[in-house]
C-alpha positions in Angstrom: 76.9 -26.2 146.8 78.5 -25.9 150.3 79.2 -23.0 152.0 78.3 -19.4 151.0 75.0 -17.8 150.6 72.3 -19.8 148.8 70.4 -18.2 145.7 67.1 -18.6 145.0 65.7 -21.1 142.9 64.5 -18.7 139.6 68.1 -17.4 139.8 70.0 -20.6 138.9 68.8 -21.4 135.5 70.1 -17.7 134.5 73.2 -18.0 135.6 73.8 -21.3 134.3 72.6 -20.0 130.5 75.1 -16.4 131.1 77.8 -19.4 131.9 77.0 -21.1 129.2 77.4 -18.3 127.0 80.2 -17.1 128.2 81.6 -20.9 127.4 80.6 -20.4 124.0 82.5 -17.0 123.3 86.0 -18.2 125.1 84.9 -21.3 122.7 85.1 -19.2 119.6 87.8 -17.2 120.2 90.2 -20.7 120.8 89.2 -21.1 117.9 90.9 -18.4 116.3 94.1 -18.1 118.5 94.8 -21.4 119.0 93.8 -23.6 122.4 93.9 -21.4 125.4 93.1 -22.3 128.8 89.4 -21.4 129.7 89.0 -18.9 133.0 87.3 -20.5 135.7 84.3 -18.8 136.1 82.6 -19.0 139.8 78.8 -19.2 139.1 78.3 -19.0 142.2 80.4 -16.0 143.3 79.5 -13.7 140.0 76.7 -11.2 141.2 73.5 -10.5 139.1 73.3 -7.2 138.2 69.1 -5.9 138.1 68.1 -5.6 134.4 68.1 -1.9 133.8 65.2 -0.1 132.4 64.9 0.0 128.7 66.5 3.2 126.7 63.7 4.5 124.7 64.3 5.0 121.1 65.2 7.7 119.5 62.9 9.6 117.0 64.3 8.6 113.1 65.8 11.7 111.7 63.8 12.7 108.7 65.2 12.0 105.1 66.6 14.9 103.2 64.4 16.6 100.9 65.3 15.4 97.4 64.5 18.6 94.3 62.1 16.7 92.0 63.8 17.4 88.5 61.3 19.3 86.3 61.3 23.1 84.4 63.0 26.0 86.4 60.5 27.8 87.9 60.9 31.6 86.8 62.2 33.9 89.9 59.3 36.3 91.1 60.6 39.6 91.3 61.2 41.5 94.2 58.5 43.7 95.5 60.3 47.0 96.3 60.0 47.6 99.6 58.4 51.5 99.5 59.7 53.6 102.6 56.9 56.5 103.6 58.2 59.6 102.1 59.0 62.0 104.7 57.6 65.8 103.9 60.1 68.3 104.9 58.3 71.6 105.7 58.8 73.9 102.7 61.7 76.8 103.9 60.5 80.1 104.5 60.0 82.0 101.0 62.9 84.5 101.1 61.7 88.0 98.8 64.5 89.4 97.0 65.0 92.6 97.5 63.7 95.0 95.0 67.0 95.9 92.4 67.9 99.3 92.8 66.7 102.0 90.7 68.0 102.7 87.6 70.4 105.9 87.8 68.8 109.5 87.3 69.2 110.3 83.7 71.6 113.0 83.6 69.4 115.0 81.2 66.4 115.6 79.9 65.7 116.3 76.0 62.5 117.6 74.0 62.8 117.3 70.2 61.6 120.2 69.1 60.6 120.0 65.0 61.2 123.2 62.2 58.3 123.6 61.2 57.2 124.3 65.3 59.7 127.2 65.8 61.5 129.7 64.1 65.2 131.0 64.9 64.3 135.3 66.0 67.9 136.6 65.4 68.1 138.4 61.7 64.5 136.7 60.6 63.0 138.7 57.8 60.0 141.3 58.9 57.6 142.2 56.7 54.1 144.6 56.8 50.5 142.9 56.1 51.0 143.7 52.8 54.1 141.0 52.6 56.9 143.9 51.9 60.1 143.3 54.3 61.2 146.7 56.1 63.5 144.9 58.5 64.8 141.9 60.3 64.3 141.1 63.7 67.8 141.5 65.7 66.9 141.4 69.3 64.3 140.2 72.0 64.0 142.1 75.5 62.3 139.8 78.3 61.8 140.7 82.2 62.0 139.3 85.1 59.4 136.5 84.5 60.8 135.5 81.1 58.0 137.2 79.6 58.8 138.8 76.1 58.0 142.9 76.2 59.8 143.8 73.1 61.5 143.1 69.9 64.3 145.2 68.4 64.0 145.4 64.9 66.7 146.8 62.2 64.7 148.5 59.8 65.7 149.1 56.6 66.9 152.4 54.8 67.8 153.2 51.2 70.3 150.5 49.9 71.5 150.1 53.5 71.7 154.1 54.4 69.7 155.1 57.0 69.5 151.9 59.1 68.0 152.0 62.4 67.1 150.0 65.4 63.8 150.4 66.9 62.1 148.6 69.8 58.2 147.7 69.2 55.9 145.9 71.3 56.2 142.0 71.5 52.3 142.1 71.4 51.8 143.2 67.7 54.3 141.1 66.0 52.3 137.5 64.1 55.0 134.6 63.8 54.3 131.8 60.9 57.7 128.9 61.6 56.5 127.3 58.5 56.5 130.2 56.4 59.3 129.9 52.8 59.5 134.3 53.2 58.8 136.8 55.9 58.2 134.7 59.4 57.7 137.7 61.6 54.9 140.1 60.3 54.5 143.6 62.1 50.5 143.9 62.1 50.5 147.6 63.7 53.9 149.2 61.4 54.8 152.4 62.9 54.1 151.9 66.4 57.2 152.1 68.4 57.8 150.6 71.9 56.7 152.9 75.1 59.5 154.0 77.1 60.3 151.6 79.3 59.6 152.2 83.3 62.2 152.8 86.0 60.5 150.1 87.7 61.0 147.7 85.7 63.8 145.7 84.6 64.4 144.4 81.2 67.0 142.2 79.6 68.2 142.7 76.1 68.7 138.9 75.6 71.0 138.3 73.0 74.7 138.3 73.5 73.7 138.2 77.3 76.0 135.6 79.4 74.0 132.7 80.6 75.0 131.7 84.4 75.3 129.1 86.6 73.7 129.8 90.4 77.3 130.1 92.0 78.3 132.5 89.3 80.1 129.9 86.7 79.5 130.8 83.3 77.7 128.6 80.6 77.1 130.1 77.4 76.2 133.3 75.7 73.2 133.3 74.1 72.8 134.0 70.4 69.2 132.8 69.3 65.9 132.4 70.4 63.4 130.0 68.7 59.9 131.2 68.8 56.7 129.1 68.4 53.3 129.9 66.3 51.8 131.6 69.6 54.8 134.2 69.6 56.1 132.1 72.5 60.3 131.6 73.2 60.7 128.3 73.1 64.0 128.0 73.6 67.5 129.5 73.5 70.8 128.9 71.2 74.0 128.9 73.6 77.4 129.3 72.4 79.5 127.0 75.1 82.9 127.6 73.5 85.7 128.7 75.8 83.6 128.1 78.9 82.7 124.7 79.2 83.9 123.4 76.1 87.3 123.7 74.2 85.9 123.1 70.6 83.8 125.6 68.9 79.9 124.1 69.9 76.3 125.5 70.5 73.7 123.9 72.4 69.7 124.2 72.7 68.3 125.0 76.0 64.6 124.7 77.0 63.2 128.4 77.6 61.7 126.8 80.6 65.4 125.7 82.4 65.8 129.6 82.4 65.4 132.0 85.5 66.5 135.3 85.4 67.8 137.1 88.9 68.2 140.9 89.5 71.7 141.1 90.8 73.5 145.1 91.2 70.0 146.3 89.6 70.2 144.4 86.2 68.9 141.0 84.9 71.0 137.8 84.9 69.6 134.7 83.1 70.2 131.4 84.8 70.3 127.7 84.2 71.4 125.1 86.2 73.2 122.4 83.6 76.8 121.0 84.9 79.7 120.4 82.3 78.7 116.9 81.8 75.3 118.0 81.3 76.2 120.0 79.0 78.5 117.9 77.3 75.8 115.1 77.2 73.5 117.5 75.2 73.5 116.7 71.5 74.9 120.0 69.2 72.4 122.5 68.2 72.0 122.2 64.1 70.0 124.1 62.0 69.4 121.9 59.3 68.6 118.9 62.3 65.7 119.0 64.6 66.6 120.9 67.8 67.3 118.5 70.8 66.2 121.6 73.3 68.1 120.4 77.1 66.4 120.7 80.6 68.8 119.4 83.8 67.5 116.1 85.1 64.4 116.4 87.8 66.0 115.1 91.2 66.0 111.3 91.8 62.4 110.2 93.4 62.9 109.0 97.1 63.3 104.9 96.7 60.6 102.7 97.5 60.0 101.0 101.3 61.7 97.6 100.7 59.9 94.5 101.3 59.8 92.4 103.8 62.7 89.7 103.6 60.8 86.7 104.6 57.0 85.0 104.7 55.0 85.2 107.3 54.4 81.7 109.5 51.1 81.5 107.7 52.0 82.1 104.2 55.5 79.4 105.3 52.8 76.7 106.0 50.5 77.3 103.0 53.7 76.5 100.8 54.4 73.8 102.9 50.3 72.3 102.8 51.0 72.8 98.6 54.0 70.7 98.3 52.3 67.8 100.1 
C-alpha cells in the first residue's frame, strides 16, 4: 500500500482475519434482509486496539440448600432463661403498739356464802344452856370499825317487861350455820361498862351511810357477822337516795370508814350511783354479792419501741435469703 504509515509485519495477518470476519457477519445479515451494499472497510486505516487484560471469573454462587425429606424432627424445648433473683432487704419490723388496757371494772364483788355469815338484826340469843332470852337488835362500833357492843332486847313475860341492854361484843359466840339460836351469850348477866367520854361510839343500825362530799347512800339495816364474831358486811337500803325503786344492796365491811364530824361518828363509803346501780340486789335466800368500789386504774405500761433495731432489720433480711 501507498502512502500512510506502514504496519508491521505480525500485524497484517490480524487484520486481515478481523476483515474477514467482519465479511462474514455483513454476509449473514444480507442474507436475511435482502442484498445490501457491503461498507468499505479501510484495513488499513482501522486502529488495533491492545487486547485488554482478562476479567477474572467470578466465584459460582453456592446451590441452595435442598430439606432432605425424612420424619419431623421433634422441637427441643426452650430452656427458660432464669434471671438472678434480686433480694430486697427485708423492711424494718414495725411492733404494734401494745392494745390499750381493758377499762377499770367499775366494781368489785365478793360472794359471800350463808352458811359463812349470819344476818345480826333480830337473830335469836340464847344462854349455854340453849334457852332464848332475847334477840340481838343492834351493834355499836368505834371509830376503827371495831365492834364494842351488842344491844340485845331481852325478853319479859309474854312480851311485858321488855328491855334493851348493851353487853360486851367480847362474850357473845356466833354459829352462821346453826337451824336455832346463832348468837349465844357465854357470860348472861354481864352488862356493858359505861361507855367513856373519850370515846366515840356509833349505834349502827338505822345510821345513814355517806358519801365523802356529804351525798347520801343508804341507811343501814343489817350486819352479817362471820364464825369469828367478825362484821363482814353491811345491808343498805338505797331507796329514795340513789334509786327510785324499793332496793337493798350488800357492802363489804371493809369499803366502810367512819369520820368524827360535830363530835359524832359518820360511816363512809365511797360507791357512785352507777356503782351502786351495778351492784347486784341484796337477797336473803341468794348468796350475798357483798360490793367494794373499783381499786384505781394501774398506771399503763412503757410502750414499746415502734421499730427494730439496724441489727435485728439485717438478721431478718440474712433469714429471708
Amino acid at each position: 500500500m501507498s502512502g500512510g504509515f506502514s504496519l508491521p509485519a505480525w500485524r497484517q495477518p490480524v487484520l486481515a482475519f478481523f476483515a474477514l470476519i467482519a465479511l462474514c457477519a455483513l454476509s449473514g445479515c444480507s442474507l436475511l434482509w435482502g442484498p445490501q451494499q457491503a461498507p468499505i472497510v479501510d484495513a488499513t486505516v482501522m486502529p488495533v486496539e491492545p487486547a485488554s487484560a482478562p476479567v477474572a471469573a467470578s466465584e459460582p454462587e453456592e446451590p441452595p440448600e435442598t430439606e432432605t425429606a425424612g420424619p419431623e424432627q421433634p422441637k427441643r424445648p426452650k430452656k427458660p432463661v432464669v434471671k438472678p433473683h434480686k433480694v430486697e432487704p427485708a423492711p424494718p419490723v414495725v411492733v404494734a403498739p401494745p392494745p390499750p388496757p381493758p377499762p377499770p371494772p367499775l366494781i368489785v364483788l365478793r360472794t359471800i356464802e350463808r352458811n359463812e355469815a349470819r344476818a345480826l338484826l333480830d337473830s335469836p340469843v340464847q344462854k349455854p344452856d340453849g334457852k332464848v332470852v332475847g334477840r340481838a337488835v343492834d351493834m355499836v362500833t368505834d371509830a376503827s370499825g371495831k365492834p364494842r357492843e351488842m344491844v340485845v332486847n331481852l325478853q319479859g313475860f309474854l312480851g311485858v317487861g321488855d328491855r334493851k341492854v348493851n353487853f360486851p361484843w367480847g362474850i357473845f359466840r356466833f354459829t352462821p350455820t346453826a337451824k336455832t339460836a346463832p348468837i349465844t351469850l357465854t357470860t348472861p348477866g354481864a352488862p356493858a361498862p359505861a361507855a367513856k367520854s373519850n370515846v366515840i361510839e356509833l349505834p349502827l343500825l338505822d345510821a345513814t351511810v355517806e358519801r365523802s362530799n356529804g351525798a347520801k347512800v343508804g341507811r343501814v339495816i343489817d350486819v352479817l357477822i362471820d364464825a369469828n364474831a367478825q362484821p363482814q358486811a353491811v345491808v343498805l337500803d338505797v331507796n329514795g337516795m340513789v334509786s327510785t325503786e324499793r332496793r337493798t344492796i350488800a357492802a363489804n365491811w371493809s369499803a366502810l370508814h367512819f369520820v368524827t364530824k360535830d363530835k359524832e361518828l359518820h360511816p363512809l363509803i365511797d360507791l357512785t350511783d352507777a356503782q351502786i346501780n351495778a351492784t347486784p340486789p341484796y337477797a336473803s335466800d341468794k348468796p350475798i354479792r357483798a360490793v367494794s368500789p373499783a381499786p384505781p386504774a394501774a398506771p399503763a405500761a412503757t410502750s414499746a419501741p415502734a421499730a427494730a433495731t439496724p441489727a435485728a432489720a439485717g438478721s431478718n433480711a440474712r433469714a429471708a435469703r
